[in-house]
N, C-alpha and C positions, 0 to 999 in steps of 0.2 A: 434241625429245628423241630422244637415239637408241636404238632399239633393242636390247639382247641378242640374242644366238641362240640359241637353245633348242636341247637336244641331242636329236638325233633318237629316241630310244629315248622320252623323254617328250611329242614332239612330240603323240602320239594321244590320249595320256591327258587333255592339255591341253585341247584341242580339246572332250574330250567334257564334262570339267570345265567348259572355259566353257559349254558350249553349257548343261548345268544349269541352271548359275548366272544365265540368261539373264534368266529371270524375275523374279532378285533386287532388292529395290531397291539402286541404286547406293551404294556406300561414299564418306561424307567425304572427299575429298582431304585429304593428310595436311597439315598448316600445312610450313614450310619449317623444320628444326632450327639446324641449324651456320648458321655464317655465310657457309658458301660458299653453300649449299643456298638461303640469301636473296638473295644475288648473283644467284646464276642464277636467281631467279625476279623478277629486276626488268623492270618491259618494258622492251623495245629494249636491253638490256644482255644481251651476250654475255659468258662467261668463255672464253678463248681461252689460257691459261694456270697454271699454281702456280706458282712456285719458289722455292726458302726465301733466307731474305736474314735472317742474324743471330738466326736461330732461330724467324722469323714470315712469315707467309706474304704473299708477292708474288704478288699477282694477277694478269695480263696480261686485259686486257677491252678491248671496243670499243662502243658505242653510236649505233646510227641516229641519225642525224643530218638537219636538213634541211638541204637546200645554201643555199634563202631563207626566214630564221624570216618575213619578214611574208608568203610566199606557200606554206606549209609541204606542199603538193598539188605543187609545183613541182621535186617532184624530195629525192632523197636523197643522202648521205655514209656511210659509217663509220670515225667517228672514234676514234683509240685511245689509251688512259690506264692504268695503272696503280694499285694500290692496295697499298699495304703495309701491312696489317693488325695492328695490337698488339692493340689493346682497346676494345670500341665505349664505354668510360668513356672512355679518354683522348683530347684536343686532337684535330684533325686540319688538318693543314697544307696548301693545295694549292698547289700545285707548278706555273707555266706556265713552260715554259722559254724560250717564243715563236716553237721553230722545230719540230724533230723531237722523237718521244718522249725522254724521260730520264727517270731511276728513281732519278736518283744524290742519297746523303741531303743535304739543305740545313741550315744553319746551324740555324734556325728548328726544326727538326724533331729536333736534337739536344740542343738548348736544351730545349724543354717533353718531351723521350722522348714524340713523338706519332705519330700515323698519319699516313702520307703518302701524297696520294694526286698523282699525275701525269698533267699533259692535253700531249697532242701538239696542235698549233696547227693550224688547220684549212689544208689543203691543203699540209703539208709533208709529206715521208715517204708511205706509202702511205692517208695520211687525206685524199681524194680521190673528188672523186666517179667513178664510171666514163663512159667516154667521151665524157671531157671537162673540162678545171676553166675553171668560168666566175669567172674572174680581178675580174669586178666584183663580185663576189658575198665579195670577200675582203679584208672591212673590219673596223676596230676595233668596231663594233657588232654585227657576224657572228658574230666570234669570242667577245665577252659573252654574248653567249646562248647557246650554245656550252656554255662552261664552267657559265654559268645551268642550264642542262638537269640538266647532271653533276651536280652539286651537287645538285640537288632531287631523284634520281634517289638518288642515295647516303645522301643525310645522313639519312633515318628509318634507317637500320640502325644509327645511334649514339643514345647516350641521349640526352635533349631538353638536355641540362646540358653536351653537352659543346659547347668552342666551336672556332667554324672560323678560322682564320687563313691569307691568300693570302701566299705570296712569290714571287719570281722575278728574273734576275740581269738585267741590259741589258735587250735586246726583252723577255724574261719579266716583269720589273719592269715596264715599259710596259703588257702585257697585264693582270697583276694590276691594275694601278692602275685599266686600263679599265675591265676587268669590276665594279671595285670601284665605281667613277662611275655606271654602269647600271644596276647591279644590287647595292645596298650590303647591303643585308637581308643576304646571303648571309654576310659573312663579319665576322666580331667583330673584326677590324684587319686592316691588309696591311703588309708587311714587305718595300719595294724597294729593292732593290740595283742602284747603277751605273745610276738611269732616264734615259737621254736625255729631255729634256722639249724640243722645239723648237715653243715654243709660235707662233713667228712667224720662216717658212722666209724672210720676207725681210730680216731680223736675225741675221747671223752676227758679231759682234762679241763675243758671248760666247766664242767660237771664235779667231778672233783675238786676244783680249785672254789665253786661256790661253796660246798658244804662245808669247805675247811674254815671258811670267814661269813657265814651267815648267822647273825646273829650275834649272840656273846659267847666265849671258849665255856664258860660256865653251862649255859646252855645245850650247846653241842654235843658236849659231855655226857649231861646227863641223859639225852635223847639216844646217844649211840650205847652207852649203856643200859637203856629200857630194850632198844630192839635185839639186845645180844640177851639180856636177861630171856625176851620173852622166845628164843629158841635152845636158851639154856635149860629151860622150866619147859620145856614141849611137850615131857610126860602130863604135869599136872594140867596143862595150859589146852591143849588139842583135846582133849572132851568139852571143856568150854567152847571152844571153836568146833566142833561136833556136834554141840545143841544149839548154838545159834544157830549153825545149817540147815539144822533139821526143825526147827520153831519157824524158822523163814521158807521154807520147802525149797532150800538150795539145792543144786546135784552141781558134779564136777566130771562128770560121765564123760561127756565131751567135746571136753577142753584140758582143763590141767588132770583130769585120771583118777585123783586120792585127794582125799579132806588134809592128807598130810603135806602134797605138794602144793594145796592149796592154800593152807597153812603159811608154810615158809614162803609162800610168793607175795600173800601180803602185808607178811612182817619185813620183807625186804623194800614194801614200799614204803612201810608206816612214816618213815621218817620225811620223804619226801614230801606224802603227801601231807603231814603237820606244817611244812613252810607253804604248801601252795597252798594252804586255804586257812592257815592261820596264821599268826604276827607273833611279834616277840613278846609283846603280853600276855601272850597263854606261856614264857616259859616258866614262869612260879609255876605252875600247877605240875609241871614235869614230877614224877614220883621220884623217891631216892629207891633205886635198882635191888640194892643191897637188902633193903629194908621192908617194902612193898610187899604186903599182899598178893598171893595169887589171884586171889577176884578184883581188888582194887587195881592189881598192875591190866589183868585183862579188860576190866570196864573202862581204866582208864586211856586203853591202846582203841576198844571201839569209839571212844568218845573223839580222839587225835589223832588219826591216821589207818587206821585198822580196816582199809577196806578189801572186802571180798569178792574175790572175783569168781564170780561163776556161771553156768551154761544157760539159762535165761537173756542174761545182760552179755554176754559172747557171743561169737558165731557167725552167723546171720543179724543177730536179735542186737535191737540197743544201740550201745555204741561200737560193739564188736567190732564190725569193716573197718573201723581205727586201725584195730591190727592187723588189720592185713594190707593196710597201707604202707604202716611201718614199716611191717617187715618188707615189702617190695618195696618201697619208693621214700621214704620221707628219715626213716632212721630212727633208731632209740638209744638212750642211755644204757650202756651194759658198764656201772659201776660194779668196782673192785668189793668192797666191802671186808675191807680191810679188818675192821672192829668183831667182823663176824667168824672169824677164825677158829675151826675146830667145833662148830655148831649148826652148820650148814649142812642137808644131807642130800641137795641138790645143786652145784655147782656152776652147774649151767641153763638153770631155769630162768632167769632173768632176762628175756627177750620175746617178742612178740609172739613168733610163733608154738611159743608155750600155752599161751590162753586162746587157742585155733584150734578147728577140728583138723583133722586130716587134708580132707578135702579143700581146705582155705592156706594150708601153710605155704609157703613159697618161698624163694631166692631174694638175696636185695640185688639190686643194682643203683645207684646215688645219680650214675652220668644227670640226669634233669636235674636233682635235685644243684649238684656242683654249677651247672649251667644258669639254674636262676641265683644264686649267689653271687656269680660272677654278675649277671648283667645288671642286678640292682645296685651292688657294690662301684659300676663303670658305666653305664647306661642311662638306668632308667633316670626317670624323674617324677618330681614331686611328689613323693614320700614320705609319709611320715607314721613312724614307728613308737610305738610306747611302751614300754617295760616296766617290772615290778623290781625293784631293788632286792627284795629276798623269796623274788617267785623262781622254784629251781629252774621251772621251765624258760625262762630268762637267761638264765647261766650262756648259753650258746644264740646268737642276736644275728639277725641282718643287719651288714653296716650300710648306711644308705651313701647314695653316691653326692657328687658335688652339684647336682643338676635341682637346686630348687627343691632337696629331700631333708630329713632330718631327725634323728633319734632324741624320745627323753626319758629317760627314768626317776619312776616315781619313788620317792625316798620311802623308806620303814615298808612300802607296799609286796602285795602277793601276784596272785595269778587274777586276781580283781581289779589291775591297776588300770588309772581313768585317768583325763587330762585332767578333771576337774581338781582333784589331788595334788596337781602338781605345785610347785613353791607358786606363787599370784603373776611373777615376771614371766616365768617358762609357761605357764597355764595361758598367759593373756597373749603369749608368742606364738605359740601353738595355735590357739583359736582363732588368733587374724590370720594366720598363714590358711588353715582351712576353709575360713569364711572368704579370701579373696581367691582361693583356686575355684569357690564355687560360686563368684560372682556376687555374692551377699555383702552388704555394708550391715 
């Protein structure tokens, strides 16, 4: 607690006053009133924060953390999360985004008018231990208890009646769903959005079999022919991708090593990421391969897909720890790329620990990953899942179980898919199902 300072004219009086009073017996600590006043007096929870958001108070807070829950003497974290406060009667929704903090309101939380509270994912952003992140230490069972913690930490400052419900969109979805496997007690349903499930990294046929029917064959076509043009063209094409590096202050030092390998890594995604962040109305603007411009085919791969990965946005930095999640614990797509035959000068660059330094690369092992598949697939309940009909990351789904769970995918949609989206019958199914897990008429 921090101190006031006392202004000096009363400094004396004070003084003589305590000293009085010395003999007194001690007065009752006062109970805590407002809601902030119980905030801050939760242990290991700091308020580091106000600011109003919609006429209700936004919390900024962080919580001691341990960096190993089974060896909790082994060292600490502070982890940081949010709270948006309406009413400790109403829902409270939590929020894992799966990377850095965000505050921004979710579907789920506009739906029931509830609290929303938000965890930043252990070791992105400044939720870190100091001098040092020990990288093994950052696993889907880490981060369960993690949010475990949060949750026990907060939820007596709501009435016993109101109910908690997780969501979260991609990675977030992921994370909700984990913490949900470990630790179910915690939350009255979860609500994922976009969840990659690769329950078997040596199975990418789910993956494959989407890009063969996404979209229109017209379509496909011409995109698989842009990404093979632009490693056909790599002589003219890599000094264009050499001055944008260098116009943006990229390096690739490291992580991928050469502008060349960096190159080919994100023309192997281009195509990817053109379905997860756009629709089948951008496929007019696909260029003809044959015909195109070297500055028009290259402006128009920055414009659709063309992204860059480099040592900034890796590593440590950004969204980097994705990959070194992947590559230990969660899985990735290692398509064939079949189309790219004979232009490829890296074979085996397509996996995670290509965009990692040394020091971050690691082994997979799936065993959890296999385990929460299974148990949502047979187990869990009240589930429900939302998928994008042409979001790649969709290709590979948790199937929910028979316990009160449910899958729906939103038609023509991306890596953006929302209930609200969905046809008016599945949309208004969905939402009573949501609003009676959480008590809301």
């Amino acid at each position: 607690m921090r101190l006031r300072a006392i202004p000096t004219l009363l400094l004396s009086a004070a003084l003589t006053a305590g000293a009085l009073a010395a003999t007194a017996a001690p007065a009752a600590a006062a109970a805590p009133t407002s809601f902030e006043d119980q905030l801050r007096a939760l242990p290991g929870v700091s308020v580091t924060g106000v600011a109003d958001k919609e006429g209700f108070p936004l919390y900024s807070l962080s919580i001691t953390q341990p960096v190993d829950h089974t060896r909790p003497s082994a060292g600490t974290f502070e982890q940081r999360f949010t709270l948006w406060h309406k009413s400790t009667a109403k829902p409270v929704v939590v929020y894992t985004g799966g990377y850095g903090l965000s505050s921004s309101t979710r579907e789920p939380t506009t739906l029931l008018d509830a609290n929303q509270l938000s965890v930043e994912h252990r070791f992105f952003g400044p939720s870190v231990p100091a001098g040092g992140t020990p990288w093994n230490k950052m696993t889907v069972q880490q981060e369960a208890a993690d949010e475990h913690g949060i949750v026990q930490a907060v939820r007596p400052l709501y009435e016993k009646a109101s109910k908690w419900l997780a969501t979260g969109g991609s990675k977030g979805g992921m994370t909700a769903t984990y913490h949900y496997r470990f630790h179910p007690k915690d939350y009255d349903g979860v609500v994922a959005y976009v969840a990659p499930n690769d329950a078997n990294n040596d199975d990418d046929s789910g993956y494959e079999d989407f890009f063969k029917r996404v979209g229109t064959q017209e379509c496909r076509d011409g995109l698989a022919a842009v990404q093979r043009e632009m490693l056909a063209r790599r002589d003219t094409l890599l000094p264009k991708f050499e001055q944008t590096a260098k116009d943006n202050g990229y390096t690739f030092t490291n992580t991928l090593g050469t502008t060349d390998r960096a190159y080919e890594f994100a023309v192997l995604d281009q195509v990817w990421n053109f379905w997860q962040s756009g629709t089948v109305d951008d496929c007019p603007t696909v260029p003809d391969a044959k015909t195109v411009s070297d500055d028009e085919l290259y402006k128009w791969s920055l414009d659709h897909g063309l992204s860059i990965y480099e040592d900034s946005t890796l590593g440590a930095n950004s969204t980097g720890p994705y990959y070194r999640q992947a590559a230990a614990q969660l899985g990735w797509a290692d398509l064939k790329f079949k189309n790219l035959k004979g232009v490829r000068h890296y074979p085996d660059i397509y996996q995670p620990n290509s965009v990692l330094p040394e020091d971050m690369r690691t082994t997979y092992d799936g065993t959890v990953i296999k385990g929460v598949d299974t148990w949502v697939r047979t187990k869990s309940q009240r589930m429900l899942f939302v998928y994008g009909q042409n979001d790649p990351w969709s290709a590979e789904q948790f199937t929910p179980s028979k316990n009160d769970s449910y899958k729906y995918i939103v038609p023509k949609s991306n890596h953006g898919a929302r209930i609200s989206a969905l046809p008016a019958n599945e949309r208004d199914a969905a939402t009573a199902t949501i609003k009676r897990w959480a008590g809301v008429r």
